[in-house]
C-alpha positions in Angstrom: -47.8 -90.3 -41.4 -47.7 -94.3 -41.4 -44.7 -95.8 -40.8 -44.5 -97.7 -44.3 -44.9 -94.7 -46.3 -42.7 -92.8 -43.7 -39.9 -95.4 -44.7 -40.3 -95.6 -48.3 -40.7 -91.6 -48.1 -36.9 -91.6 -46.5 -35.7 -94.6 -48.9 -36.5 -92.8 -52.2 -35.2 -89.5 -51.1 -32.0 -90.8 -49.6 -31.8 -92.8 -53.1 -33.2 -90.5 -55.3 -31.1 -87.8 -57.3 -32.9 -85.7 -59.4 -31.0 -82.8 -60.8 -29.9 -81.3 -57.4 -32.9 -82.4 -55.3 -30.6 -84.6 -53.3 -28.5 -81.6 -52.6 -31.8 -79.5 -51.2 -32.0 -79.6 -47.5 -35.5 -80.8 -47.9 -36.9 -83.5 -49.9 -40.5 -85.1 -50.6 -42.6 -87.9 -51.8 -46.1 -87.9 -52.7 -48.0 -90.9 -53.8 -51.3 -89.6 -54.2 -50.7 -86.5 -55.4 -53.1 -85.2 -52.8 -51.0 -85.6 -49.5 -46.8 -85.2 -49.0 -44.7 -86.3 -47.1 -41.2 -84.9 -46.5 -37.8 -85.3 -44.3 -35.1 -82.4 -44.5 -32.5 -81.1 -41.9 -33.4 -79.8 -38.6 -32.1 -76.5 -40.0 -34.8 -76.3 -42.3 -37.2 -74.6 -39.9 -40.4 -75.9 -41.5 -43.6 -75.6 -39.6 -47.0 -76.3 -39.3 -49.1 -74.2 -41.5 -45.7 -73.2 -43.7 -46.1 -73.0 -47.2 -44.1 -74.6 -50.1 -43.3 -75.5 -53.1 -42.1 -78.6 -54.3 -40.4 -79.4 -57.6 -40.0 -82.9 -59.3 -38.5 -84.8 -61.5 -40.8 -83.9 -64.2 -40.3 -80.2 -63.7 -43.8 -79.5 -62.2 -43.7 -77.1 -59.5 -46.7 -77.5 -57.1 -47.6 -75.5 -53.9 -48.0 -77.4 -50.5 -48.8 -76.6 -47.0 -46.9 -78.0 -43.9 -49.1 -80.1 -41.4 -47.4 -82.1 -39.5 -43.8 -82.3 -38.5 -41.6 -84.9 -35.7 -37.9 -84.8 -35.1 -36.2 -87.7 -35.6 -32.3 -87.9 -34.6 -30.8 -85.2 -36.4 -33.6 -85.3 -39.3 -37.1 -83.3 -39.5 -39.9 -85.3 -40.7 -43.1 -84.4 -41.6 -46.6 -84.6 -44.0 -48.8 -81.9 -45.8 -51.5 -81.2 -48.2 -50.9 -80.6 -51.6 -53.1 -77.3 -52.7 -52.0 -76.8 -56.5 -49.7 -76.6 -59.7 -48.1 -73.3 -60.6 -49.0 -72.6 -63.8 -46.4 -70.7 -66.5 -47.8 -67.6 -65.6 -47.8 -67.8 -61.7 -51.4 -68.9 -61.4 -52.6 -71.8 -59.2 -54.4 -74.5 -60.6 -56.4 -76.2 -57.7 -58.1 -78.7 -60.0 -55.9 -80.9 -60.4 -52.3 -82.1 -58.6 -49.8 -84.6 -58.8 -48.2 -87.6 -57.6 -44.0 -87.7 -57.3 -41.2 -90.1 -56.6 -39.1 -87.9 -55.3 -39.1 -83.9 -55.2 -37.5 -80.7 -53.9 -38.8 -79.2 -51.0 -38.5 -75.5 -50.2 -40.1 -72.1 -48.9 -42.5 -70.7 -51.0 -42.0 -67.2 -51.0 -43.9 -64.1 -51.5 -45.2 -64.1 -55.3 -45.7 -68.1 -55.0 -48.1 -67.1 -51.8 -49.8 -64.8 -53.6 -50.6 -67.1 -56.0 -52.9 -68.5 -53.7 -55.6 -65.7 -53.9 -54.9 -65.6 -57.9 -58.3 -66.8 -58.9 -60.3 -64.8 -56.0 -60.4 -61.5 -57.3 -61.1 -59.3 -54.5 -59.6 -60.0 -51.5 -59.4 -58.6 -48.1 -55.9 -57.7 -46.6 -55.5 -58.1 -42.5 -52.2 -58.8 -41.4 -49.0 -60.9 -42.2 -48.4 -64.2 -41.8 -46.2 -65.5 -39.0 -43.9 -67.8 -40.9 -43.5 -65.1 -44.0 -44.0 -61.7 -42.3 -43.3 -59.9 -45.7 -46.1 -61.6 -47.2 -49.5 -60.1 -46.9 -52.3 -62.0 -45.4 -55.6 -62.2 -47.0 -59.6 -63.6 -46.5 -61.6 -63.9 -49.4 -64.9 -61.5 -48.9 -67.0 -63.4 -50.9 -67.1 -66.4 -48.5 -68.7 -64.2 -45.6 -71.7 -65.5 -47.5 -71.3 -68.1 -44.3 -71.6 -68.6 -40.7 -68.0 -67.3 -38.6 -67.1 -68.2 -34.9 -64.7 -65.9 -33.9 -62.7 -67.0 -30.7 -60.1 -65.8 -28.1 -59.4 -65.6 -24.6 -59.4 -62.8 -22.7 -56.8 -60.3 -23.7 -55.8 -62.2 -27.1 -56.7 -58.9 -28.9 -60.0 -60.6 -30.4 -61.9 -57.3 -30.2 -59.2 -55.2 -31.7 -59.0 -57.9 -34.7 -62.3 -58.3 -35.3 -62.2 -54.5 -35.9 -59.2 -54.8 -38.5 -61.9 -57.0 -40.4 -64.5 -54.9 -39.9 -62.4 -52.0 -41.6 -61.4 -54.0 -44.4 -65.2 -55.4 -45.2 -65.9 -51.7 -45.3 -63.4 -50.5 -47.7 -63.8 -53.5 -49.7 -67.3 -54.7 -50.1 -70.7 -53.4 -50.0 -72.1 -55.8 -47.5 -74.4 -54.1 -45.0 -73.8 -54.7 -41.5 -75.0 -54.4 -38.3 -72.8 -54.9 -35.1 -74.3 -55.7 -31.8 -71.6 -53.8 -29.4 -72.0 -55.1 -25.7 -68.9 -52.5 -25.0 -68.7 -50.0 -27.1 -65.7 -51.0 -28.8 -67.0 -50.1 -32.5 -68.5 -46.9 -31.3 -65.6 -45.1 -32.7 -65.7 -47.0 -36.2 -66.3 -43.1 -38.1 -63.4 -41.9 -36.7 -59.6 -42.9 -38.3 -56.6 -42.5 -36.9 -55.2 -40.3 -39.5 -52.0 -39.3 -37.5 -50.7 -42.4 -36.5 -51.0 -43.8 -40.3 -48.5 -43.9 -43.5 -50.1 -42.2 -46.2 -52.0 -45.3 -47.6 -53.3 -46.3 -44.4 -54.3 -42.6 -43.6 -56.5 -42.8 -47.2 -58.1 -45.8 -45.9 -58.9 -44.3 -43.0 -60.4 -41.3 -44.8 -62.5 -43.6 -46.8 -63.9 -45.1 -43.8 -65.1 -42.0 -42.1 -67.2 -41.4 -45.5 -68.6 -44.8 -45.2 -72.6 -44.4 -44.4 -71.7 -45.9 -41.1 -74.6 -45.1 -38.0 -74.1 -45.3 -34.4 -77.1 -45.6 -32.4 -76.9 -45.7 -28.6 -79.3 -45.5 -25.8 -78.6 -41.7 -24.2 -78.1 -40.3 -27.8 -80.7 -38.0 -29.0 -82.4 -38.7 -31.8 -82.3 -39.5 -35.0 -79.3 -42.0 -33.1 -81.2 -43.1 -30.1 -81.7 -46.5 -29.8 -85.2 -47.2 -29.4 -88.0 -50.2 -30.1 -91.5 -49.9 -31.0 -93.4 -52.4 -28.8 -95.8 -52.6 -31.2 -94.1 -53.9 -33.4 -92.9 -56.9 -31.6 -93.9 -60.3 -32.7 -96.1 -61.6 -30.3 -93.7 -64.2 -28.9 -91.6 -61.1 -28.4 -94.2 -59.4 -26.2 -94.6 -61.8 -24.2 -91.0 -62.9 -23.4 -90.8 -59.2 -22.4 -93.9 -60.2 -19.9 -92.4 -63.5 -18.9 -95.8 -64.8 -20.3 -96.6 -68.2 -20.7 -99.6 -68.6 -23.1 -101.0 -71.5 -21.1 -99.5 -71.1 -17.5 -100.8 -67.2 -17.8 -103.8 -67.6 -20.1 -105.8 -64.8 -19.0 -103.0 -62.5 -19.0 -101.5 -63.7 -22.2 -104.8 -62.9 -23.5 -105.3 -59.6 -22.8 -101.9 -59.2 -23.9 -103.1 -60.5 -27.6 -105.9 -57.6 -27.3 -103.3 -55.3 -25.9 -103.4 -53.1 -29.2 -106.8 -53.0 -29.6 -107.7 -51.9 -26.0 -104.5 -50.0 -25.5 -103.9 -48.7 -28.7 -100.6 -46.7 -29.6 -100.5 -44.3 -26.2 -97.6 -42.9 -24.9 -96.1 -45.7 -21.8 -97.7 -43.4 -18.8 -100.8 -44.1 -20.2 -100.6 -47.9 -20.4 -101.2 -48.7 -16.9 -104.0 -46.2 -16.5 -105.6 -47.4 -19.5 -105.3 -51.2 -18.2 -106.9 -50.1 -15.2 -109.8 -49.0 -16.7 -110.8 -51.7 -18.2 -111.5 -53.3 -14.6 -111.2 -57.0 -15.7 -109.3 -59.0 -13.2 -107.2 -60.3 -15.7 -106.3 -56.5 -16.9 -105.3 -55.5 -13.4 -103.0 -58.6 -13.3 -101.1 -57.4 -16.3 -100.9 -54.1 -15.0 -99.5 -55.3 -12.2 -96.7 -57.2 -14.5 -95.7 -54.6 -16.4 -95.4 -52.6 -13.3 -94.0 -54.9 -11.0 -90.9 -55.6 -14.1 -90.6 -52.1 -14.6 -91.2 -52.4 -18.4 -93.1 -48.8 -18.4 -89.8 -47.5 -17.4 -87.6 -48.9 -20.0 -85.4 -46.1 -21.8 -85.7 -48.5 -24.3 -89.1 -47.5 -26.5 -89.4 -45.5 -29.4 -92.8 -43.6 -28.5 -93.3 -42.3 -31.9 -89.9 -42.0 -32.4 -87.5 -44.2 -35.0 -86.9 -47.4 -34.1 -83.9 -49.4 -35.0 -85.3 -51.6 -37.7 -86.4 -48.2 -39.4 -82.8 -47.3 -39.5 -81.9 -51.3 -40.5 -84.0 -50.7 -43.2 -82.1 -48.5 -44.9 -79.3 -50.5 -44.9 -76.0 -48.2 -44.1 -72.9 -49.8 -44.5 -72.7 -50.5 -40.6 -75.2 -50.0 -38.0 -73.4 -49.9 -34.6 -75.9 -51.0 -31.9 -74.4 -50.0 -28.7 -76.3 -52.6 -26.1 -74.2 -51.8 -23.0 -75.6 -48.2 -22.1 -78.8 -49.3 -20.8 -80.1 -49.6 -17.4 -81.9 -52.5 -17.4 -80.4 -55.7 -19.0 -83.3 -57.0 -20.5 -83.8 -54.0 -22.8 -80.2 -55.0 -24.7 -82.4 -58.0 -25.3 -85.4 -56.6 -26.5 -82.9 -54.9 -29.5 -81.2 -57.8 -30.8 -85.1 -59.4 -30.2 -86.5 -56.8 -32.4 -83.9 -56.9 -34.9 -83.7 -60.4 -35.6 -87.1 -61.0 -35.7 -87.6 -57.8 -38.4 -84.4 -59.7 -40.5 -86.2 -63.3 -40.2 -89.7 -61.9 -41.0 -88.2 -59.8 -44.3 -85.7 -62.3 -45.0 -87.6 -63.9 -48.2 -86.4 -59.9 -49.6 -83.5 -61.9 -49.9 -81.3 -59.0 -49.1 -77.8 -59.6 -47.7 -76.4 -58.2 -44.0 -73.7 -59.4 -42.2 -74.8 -59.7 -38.8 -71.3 -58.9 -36.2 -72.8 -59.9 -32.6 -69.3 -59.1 -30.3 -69.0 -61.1 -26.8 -71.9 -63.3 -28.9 -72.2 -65.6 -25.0 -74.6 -62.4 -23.9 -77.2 -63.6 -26.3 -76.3 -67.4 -27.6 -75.4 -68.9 -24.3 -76.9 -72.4 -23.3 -77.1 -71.6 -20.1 -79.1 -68.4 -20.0 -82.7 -69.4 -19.6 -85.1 -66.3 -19.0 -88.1 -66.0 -21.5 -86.6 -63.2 -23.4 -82.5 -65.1 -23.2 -84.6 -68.2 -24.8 -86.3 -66.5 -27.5 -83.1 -64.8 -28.9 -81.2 -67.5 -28.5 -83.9 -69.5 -30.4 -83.9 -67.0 -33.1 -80.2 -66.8 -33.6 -80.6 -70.7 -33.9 -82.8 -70.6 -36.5 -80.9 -68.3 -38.5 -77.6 -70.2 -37.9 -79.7 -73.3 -39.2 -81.7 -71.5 -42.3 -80.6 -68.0 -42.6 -77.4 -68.8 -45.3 -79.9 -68.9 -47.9 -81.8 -66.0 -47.7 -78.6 -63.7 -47.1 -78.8 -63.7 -42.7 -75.0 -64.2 -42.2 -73.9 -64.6 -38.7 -70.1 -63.5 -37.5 -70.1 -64.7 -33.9 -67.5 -63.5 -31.6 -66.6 -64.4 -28.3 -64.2 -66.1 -25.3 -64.9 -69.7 -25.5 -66.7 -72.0 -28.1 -68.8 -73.8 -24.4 -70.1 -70.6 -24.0 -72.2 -70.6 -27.3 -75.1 -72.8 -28.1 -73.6 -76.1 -29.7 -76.8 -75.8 -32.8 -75.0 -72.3 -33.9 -71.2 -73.2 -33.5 -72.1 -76.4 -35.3 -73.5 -74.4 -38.5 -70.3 -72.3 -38.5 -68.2 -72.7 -41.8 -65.1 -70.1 -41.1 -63.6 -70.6 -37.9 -60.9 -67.5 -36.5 -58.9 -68.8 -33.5 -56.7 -66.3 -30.9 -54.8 -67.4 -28.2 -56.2 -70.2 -26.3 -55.1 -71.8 -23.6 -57.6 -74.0 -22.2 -57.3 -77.7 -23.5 -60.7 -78.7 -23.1 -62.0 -75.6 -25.4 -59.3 -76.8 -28.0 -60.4 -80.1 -28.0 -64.2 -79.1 -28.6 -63.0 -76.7 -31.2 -61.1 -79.7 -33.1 -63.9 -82.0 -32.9 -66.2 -78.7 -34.2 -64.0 -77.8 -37.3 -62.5 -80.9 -38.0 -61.2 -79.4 -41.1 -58.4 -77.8 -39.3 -55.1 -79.2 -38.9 -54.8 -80.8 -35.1 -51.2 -79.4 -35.1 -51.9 -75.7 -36.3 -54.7 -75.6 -33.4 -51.9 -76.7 -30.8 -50.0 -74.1 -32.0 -52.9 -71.5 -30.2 -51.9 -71.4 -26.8 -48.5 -69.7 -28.0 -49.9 -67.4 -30.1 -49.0 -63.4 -28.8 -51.5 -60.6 -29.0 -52.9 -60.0 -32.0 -52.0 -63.8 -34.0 -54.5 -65.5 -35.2 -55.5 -69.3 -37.0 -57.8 -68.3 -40.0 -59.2 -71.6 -41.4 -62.2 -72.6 -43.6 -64.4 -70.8 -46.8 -62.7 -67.4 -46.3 -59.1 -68.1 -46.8 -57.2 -70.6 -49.2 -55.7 -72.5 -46.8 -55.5 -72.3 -42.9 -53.0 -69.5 -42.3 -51.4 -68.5 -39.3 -51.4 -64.6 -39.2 -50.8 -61.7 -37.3 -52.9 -59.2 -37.6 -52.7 -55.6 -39.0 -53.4 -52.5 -37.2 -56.8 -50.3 -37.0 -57.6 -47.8 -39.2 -59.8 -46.0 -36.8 -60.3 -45.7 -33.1 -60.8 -48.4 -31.0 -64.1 -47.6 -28.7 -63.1 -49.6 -26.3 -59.6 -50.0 -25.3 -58.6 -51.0 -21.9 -57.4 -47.9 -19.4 -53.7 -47.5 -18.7 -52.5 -47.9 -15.1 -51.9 -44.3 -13.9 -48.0 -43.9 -13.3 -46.4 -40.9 -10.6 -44.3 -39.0 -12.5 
């Protein structure tokens, strides 16, 4: 607030009786009808991210949200935004707001929140929010239609409330996804928890184990293995499985290109074999590649079986891909390789998915630079930069935002914020999202298990919120310390 609206703000108010605004124990001022500014009792107990309404003198009644507040001697001071009038019939009318002398100030309670989400239609219901724990917390589905960074430290309950949104984009919308699971935590996503639910809940959670929802994971037989077709790798794929260089390792790279055509479609035992027939020095040398790497041995390939995008394809409701039961690390690569590159290389189908990657640092970190870290990485880029358009819709989740490429975070529209303690990660998160109050994002490193900052396309206003509880099991929930009887 500056100090010469700050002191006209407390003139007119102390001056100012309007009906019995001077007798509210908050009072504000607006002057461009955009921004408020306000001064009330410390007893008021208005916060950052509080909503309210204020009424002046002409009898318009318009919704604001807190921002900022400051004690000063025995007063509370503060600013907000204005987000609306209050129509006759308890709509919101964001189109146009006003400018007031003088006005009074209070809570806005639970139908005057609501009318937040009055013009949405469909919305999606999470949790509560902190200030008004009555009131029902809400994102707006239809603005998943862009880029999400999801962020919490450790133990903040990210994981657990990414799946209360998961749930809720499942019951409520028809938008295909597929989850990239590092630790099984979604594993469980067909099964509710029907006996620790009220009876609405326990519907839900009914509806949800009907949803066409497939897990696919590397021991399962088939059709839910987990399996690629080499095949039908892009070529820059291939060889980032290789570690290939097309000019450092031209010979190689080349009979990689030829690979098909002198290989064929033969089952991995015969690869090798089949290389070494060929007697060209620069076969034997891949042979000795693909054996030296291990890549024959790779629980990973389909061999005539379904691969993943097959099952993609189809488009359930949720694909689960469970990344964390293989042996070797670089075949959770080679999925999320061959499933993003299917999605860019269809994407002018123009057919929506919703693309959940959890603990997203496994496969967008700056720092990880083997061939097959950089072409995912690269890939996830691209669709972070061009991918809105053609229905590629990222929802990135993970510890901290300097553990994620700065080109993806940067294309992120909705931001979700757990505890966080670190000031350095909040700082680079303010200077990301620069839409968010400064004050609401100080309020993170106090945030309990399971509260959250929700901010940007997917909810009216950024709301502080405490999420709701699961509606089925949780695949990966941590283990209990064994207690002696």
């Amino acid at each position: 607030m500056h100090a010469f609206e700050e002191d006209i703000m407390t003139d007119q108010i102390a001056e100012t009786a309007v009906g019995d605004i001077a007798t509210r124990s908050a009072g504000a001022m607006s002057l461009d009808g955009r921004q408020f500014q306000f001064s009330g009792a410390l007893a008021s107990g208005f916060s950052p991210g509080s909503f309210v309404t204020v009424l002046d003198e002409s009898g318009r009644r318009q919704i604001g949200q807190v921002e900022d507040i400051r004690v000063d001697g025995d007063s509370l001071l503060g600013s907000g935004r204005i987000l609306g009038v209050l129509t006759p019939d308890g709509r919101l009318n964001g189109r146009e707001t006003f400018a007031f002398v003088a006005a009074a100030m209070e809570d806005a309670d639970a139908r005057t929140v609501e009318a937040l989400y009055s013009t949405a239609g469909q919305t999606l219901p999470i949790g509560s929010f902190l200030s008004e724990t009555d009131v029902a917390a809400r994102l707006l589905p239809h603005r998943f239609n862009r880029h999400t960074f999801w962020v919490g430290q450790s133990g903040s309950g990210k994981t657990y409330a990414l799946g209360v949104l998961v749930e809720q984009l499942l019951l409520h919308t028809s938008l295909p996804m597929v989850i990239f699971d590092p630790n099984a935590d979604f594993v469980r996503l067909r099964e509710p928890i029907d006996s620790a639910a009220d009876g609405g809940a326990a519907a839900d959670g009914r509806t949800l184990g009907e949803r066409d929802i497939r897990v696919l994971r590397p021991a399962s037989a088939e059709p839910d293995a987990l399996r690629v077709r080499f095949v039908d790798l892009s070529m820059h794929a291939k060889a980032a499985v290789l570690r290939l260089d097309p000019l450092d390792d031209r010979a190689e790279y080349n009979e990689l290109v030829h690979l098909e055509e002198t290989v064929g479609t033969l089952g991995a035992e015969q690869v090798l074999p089949k290389l070494l027939e060929r007697n060209t020095d620069s076969a034997r040398a891949l042979a000795a590649r693909v054996e030296n790497l291990r890549v024959i041995d790779w629980s990973v390939w389909a061999l005539g079986h379904q691969a993943v995008t097959d099952v993609i394809e189809t488009r359930p409701d949720a694909t689960v891909l469970d990344l964390g039961g293989f042996s070797y690390p670089d075949e959770s690569l080679v999925v999320a390789m061959a499933v993003l590159d299917d999605l860019w290389a269809k994407r002018e189908q123009r057919r929506p998915v919703l693309l959940v990657i959890d603990e997203a640092h496994n496969l967008c970190s700056p720092d990880n630079d083997s061939p097959l870290d950089r072409a995912v990485r690269e890939r996830i880029i691209q669709i972070a930069a061009e991918g809105r358009k053609f229905g590629l819709w990222l929802l990135l989740s993970t510890q901290r935002p300097s553990r994620i490429h700065p080109s993806i975070i940067s294309q992120c529209d909705n931001l979700a914020l757990m505890k966080m303690s670190s000031p350095l990660d909040l700082d680079e998160l303010a200077t990301i999202f620069g839409f968010v109050p400064s004050t609401m994002l100080a309020r993170s490193p106090r945030f309990r298990q399971g509260e959250a900052l929700f901010a940007g396309g997917f909810v009216p206003a950024p709301s502080l919120v405490k999420m709701g509880t699961r509606l089925t099991r949780e695949g990966g929930a941590d283990v209990s310390v064994p207690i002696r009887p």
